[in-house]
N, C-alpha and C positions, 0 to 999 in steps of 0.2 A: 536680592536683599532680604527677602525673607527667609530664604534657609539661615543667613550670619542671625536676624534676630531672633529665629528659631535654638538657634546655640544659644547666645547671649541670654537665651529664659533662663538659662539653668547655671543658678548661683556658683558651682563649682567652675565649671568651666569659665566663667566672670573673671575670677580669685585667681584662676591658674595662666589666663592667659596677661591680665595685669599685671601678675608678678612678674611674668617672662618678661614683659616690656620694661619694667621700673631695670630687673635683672639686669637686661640687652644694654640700655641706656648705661648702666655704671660700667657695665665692661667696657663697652664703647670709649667714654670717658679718660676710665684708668689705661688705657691702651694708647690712647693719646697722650696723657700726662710723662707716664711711665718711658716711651718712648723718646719724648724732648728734654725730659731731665736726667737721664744716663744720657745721653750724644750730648748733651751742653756740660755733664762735668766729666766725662772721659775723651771722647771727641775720635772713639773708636767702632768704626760699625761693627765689629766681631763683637764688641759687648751687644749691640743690639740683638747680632744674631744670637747671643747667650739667653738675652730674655727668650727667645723662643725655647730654647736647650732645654731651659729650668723647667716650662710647661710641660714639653713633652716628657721628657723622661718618667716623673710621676703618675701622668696622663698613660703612657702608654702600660703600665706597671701594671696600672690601675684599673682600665675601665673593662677588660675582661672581666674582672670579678663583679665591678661595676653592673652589668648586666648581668650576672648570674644573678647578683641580689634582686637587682630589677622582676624578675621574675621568680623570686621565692619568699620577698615579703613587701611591707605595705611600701610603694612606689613614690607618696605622699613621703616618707616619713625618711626615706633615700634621698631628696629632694630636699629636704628643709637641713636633712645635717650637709650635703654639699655648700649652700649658702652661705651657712653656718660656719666653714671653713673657708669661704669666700668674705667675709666680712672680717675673718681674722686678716685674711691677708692684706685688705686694706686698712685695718688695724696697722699691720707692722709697716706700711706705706707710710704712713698719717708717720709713728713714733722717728722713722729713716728722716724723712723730711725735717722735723721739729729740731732733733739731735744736730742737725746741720754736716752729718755727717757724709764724707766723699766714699766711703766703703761700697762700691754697689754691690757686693755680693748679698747684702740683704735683702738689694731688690731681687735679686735673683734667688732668694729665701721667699720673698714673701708673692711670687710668678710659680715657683713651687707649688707655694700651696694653692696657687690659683689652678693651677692643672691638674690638682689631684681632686681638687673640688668639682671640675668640669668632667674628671673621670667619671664620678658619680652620677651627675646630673643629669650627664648628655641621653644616656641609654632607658634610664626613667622617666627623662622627658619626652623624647623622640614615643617610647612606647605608651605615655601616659593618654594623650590626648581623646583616644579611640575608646577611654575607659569613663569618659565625663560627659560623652552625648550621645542621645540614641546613633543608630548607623544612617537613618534616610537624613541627617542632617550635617555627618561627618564631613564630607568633601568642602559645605561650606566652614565649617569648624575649622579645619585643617587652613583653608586661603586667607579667612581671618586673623585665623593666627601668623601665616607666614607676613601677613600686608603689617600685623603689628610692631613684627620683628624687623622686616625690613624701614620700617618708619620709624625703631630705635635706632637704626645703623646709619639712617641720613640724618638724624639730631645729635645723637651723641657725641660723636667727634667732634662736629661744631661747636656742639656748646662746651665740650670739654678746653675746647680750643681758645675760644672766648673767656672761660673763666679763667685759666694758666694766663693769658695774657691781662684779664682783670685784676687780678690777686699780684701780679707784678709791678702791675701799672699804679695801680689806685690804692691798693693795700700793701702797698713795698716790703711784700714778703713771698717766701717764695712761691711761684706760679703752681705749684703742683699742691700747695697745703687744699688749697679751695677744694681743690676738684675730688682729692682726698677724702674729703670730710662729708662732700655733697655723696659720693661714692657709697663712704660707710651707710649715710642715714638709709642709700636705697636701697642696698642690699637689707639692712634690717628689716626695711618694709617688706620685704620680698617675702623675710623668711616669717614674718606675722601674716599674708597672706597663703602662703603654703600652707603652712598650718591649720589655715582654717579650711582647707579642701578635707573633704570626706578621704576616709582611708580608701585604697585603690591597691590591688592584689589582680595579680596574671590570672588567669581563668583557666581550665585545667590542670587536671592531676602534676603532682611535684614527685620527683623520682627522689632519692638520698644523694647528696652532694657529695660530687667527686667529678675529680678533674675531667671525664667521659663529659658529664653533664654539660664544666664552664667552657668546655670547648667546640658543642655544639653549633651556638653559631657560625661557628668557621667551616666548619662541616657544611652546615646549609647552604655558605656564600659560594664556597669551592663548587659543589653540586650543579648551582646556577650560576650556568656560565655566561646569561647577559649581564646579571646581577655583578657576578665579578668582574668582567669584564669594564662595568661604568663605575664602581667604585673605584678599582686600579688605573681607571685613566682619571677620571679626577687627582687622584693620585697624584700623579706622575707631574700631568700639569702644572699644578698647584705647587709641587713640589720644587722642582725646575723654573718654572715660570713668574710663582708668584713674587710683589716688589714692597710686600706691605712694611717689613721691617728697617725697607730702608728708606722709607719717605722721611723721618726725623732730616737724614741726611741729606735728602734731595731738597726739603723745603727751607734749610738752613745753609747750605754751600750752592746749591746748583740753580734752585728759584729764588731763592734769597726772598724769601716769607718767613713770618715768624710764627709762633706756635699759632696764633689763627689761620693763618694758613697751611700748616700741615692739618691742622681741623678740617678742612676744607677739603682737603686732597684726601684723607681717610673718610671726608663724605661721600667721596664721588661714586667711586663701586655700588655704595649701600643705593645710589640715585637711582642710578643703571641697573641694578639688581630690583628695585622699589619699581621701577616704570615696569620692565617685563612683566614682572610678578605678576600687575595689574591686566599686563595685554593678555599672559596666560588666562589668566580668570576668565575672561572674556572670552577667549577662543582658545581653550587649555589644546596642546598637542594632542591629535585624535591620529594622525598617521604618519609613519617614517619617522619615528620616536628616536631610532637610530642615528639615522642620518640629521636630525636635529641635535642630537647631542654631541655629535662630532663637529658640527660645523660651529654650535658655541664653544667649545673648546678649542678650536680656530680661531672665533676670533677673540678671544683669551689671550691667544699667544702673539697673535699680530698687534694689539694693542700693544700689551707689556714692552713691544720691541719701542712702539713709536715714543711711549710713557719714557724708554729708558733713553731714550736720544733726544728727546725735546730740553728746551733753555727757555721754553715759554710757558707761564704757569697756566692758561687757558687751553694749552694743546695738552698740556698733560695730564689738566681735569677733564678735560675733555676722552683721554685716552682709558682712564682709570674708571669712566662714565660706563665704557664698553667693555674693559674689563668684568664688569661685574655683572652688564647684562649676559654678556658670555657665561661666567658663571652661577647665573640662575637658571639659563636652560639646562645646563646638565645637572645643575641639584634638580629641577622638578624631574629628571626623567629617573635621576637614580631614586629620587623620595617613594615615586608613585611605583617603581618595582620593586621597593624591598616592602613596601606597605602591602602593595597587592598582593603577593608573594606568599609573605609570611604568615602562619599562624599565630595567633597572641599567645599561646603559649610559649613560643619561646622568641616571641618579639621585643623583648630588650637584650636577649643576648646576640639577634641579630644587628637592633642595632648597635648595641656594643662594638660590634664588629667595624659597622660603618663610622662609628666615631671616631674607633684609632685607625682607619685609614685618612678620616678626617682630619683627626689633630696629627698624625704624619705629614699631612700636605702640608698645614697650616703653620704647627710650632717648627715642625721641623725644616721646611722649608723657610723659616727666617732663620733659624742658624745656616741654613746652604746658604744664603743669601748675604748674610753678616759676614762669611767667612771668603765666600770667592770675592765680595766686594773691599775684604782686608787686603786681597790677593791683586785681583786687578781693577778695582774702582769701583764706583758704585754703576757707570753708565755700563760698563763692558758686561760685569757680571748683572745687571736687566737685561741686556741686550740678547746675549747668549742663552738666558735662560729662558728669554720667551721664542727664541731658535729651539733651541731644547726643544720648548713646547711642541713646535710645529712636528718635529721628528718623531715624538712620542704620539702625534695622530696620526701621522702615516706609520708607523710599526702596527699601530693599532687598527686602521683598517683592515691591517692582513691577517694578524692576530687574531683577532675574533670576530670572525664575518657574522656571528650570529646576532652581536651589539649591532653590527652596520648594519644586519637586514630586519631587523627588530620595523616590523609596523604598528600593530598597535598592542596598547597596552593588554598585560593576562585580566581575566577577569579574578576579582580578591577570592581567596583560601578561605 
């Protein structure tokens, strides 16, 4: 406890991880909102899968250059203009709703811009952290922060969920204006809190920009073949397995919940994810880093299966609970080898890197998922793809024996 209030001295690091949190919470939110109100006025999961479509494409456009800039000007200032375009887009949320209008392509205008603002963000923020407190007190900086993030991802659904059903119920207008509007205010705070963090610049020498430069960290990841190895199976999993864009439809046809309850069911991972988190703290992975990360990506994919066959909403918070401790062991094992890893010098184009395999798994995996569940149902296409999953860990033990015999962590660059 005293290393987190050893962080916490220092006003910047205060500023930046509060905003993450206010940040975390309105995504949270609009991810729910956004979700219930395309599937209740179109009643097609391939538009769901589109809201993912809209993120990535921009996202993926984007966040290579994304990290170039990360590393050649102030990191702070990357950061307050992605928000900044994060607040537009719940901007164009707020106006879509008022209009009363059925057109969702504007939602998938205004998930655009949400993607290209997360291009920005991810690679500045991932690399920012390490730049706001001395290094004997990083490790607890970094849990702090992850324990903040994860405690945005088990409120915000909820309450996003809560309000869509308040603003329906009690204020007989539509469920998503609320959550909208609470949305905009946070993100504004976010970006009056960024702003107030001291500017933050890569440390070491800058070479002249050219495409050599922005594709370095691809270079890097290629190089390290544990590194790439645990990013590309995140991947894969994530991509095949994950079931997040189609809870709207699960908690509306198949559990028969209404928007608090798909609240509920987008809290469940963040639970799962939030408890490990804490157990890692406590006794973080010191050995068979490897074979820990393979075995949560396991059972990733065995959840997803029981998640995508259950008709009882308890077994499938329940499954969606494991789901996400699953995927917190293999984000801690891939966080701590591209941190250890990498030099800050060009530690946002690294993570650059990991964010578009990131938002790969994530946007684009709910378009895989919108799309085979247009094809054959929403249970089949769960079902299969946390099948999927399991395939893609046995290819992968054989694939890269050196992620499977990985002991313990490099010591940092």
């Amino acid at each position: 406890m005293s290393g987190v209030r050893a962080a916490l001295s220092f006003p910047d690091f205060r500023r930046f991880v509060l905003g993450r949190f206010f940040a975390t919470l309105a995504w949270q939110m609009l991810g729910v909102a956004v979700g219930w109100q395309v599937y209740s006025i179109t009643r097609d999961p391939l538009d769901l899968g589109l809201v993912g479509l809209a993120q990535f494409l921009p996202f993926f456009a984007l966040v290579l250059p994304g990290g170039q800039l990360a590393d050649r000007v102030d990191r702070r200032l990357v950061i307050v203009t992605a928000y900044i375009i994060e607040a537009i887009c719940a901007v164009v949320l707020l106006a879509f709703t008022l209009s009363g209008s059925s057109d969702v392509k504007w939602v998938f205008f205004a998930m655009a811009l949400f993607g290209a603002g997360r291009a920005l963000w991810m690679p500045s923020g991932q690399a920012m952290t390490v730049n706001l407190v001395p290094a004997e007190v990083f490790p607890a900086a970094v849990a702090f922060n992850s324990s903040l993030f994860e405690a945005a991802v088990i409120v915000g659904p909820a309450v996003g969920g809560l309000l869509y059903a308040f603003s329906e119920a009690q204020l007989q207008t539509s469920g998503a204006l609320l959550v909208y509007v609470v949305c905009l205010v946070l993100l504004l705070l976010v970006v009056v809190l960024m702003w107030r963090v001291r500017p933050v610049r890569a440390s070491g020498g800058q070479r002249p920009v050219s495409m050599s430069e922005m594709f370095e960290g691809l270079r890097f990841v290629f190089s390290r073949r544990p590194i790439l190895g645990a990013i590309s199976l995140d991947l894969f999993a994530v991509l095949f397995g994950g079931a997040t864009a189609l809870l709207p439809m699960f908690a509306a046809d198949i559990l028969h919940v209404g928007p608090e309850g798909l609240g509920a069911l987008r809290t469940a991972p963040g639970i799962g994810a939030g408890v490990t988190a804490l157990l890692l703290a406590r006794r973080p992975i010191a050995q068979h880093a490897g074979r820990w990360m393979f075995g949560g990506v396991a059972a990733f994919g065995v959840a997803t299966i029981v998640f995508g066959l259950s008709t009882w909403f308890w077994v499938s918070f329940a499954a969606l609970v494991v789901v996400g401790a699953g995927d917190m062991v293999s984000v801690f094992v891939r966080h701590l080898l591209i941190q250890l890893e990498t030099p800050d010098a060009i530690r946002g184009r690294v993570s650059a890197v990991s964010a578009m395999f990131i938002g790969a798994s994530n946007e684009l995996g709910e378009f895989e998922s919108g799309l085979t569940a247009a094809w054959w149902g929403p249970v089949r296409a769960v079902t299969v793809g946390g099948v999927a999953c399991l395939v893609v860990v046995g290819v992968y033990l054989r694939v890269f024996p050196e992620l499977r015999k990985l002991d313990r962590f490099p010591q940092p660059v």
